[in-house]
N, C-alpha and C positions, 0 to 999 in steps of 0.2 A: 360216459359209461361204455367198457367195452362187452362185445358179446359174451364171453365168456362171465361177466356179472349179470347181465340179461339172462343168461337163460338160468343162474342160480336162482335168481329175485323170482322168475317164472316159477321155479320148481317150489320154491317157498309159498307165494302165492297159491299154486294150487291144493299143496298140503295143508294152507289153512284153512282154504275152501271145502277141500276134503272131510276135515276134520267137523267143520261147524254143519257139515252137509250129515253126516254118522251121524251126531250128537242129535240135530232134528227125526235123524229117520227111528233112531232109536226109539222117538215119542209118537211117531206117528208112520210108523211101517208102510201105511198103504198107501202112501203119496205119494204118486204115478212121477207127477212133476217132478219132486227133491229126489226121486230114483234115475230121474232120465237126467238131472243136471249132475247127479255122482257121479255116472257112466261116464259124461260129458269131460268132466274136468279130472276123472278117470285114466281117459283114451290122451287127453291134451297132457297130463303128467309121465304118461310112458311115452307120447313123442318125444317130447322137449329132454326128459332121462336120455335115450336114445340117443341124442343127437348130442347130448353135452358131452356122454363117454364116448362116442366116436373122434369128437373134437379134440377133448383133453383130458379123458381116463377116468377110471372108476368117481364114485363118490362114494361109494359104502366097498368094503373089502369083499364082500359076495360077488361085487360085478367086475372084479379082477378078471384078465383073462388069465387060467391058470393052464389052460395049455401051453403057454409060451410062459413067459418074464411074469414074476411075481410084480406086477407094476402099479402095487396098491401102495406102496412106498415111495414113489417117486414124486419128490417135488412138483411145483408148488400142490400143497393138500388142497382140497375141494372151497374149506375152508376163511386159507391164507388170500390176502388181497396182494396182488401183484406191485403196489406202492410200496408196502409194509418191511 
């Protein structure tokens, strides 16, 4: 596996965590805990974001940089597997 699907699988990963982390807090607002592990897998999803578009470009067209080259069209998509 190269890096560039490593930090995809990461970003996945933390989105589910994310997601199953809401759906708890939803039922139970005041837990300290499933608030600090949100934060946590929070902070570790905008790294890992961070570090993929510096590497190899946007994933969502928002994080285009549109000061320069519209470069939310350029191959391969976020996606596309480099084998395929």
């Amino acid at each position: 596996m190269n890096e560039r699907h490593e930090l995809l699988c990461a970003l996945q990963q933390y989105d589910f965590a994310l997601y199953d982390l809401q759906l708890y807090l939803d039922s139970h607002p005041n837990c300290i805990e499933a608030m600090r592990q949100y934060k946590k897998y929070k902070a570790m999803k905008k790294n890992t974001e961070e570090q993929y578009i510096r590497m190899y470009g946007p994933i969502r067209a928002e994080q285009s940089d549109t000061d320069g080259q519209w470069n939310w069209i350029e191959d391969p998509w976020p996606w596309e597997r480099e084998d395929n």
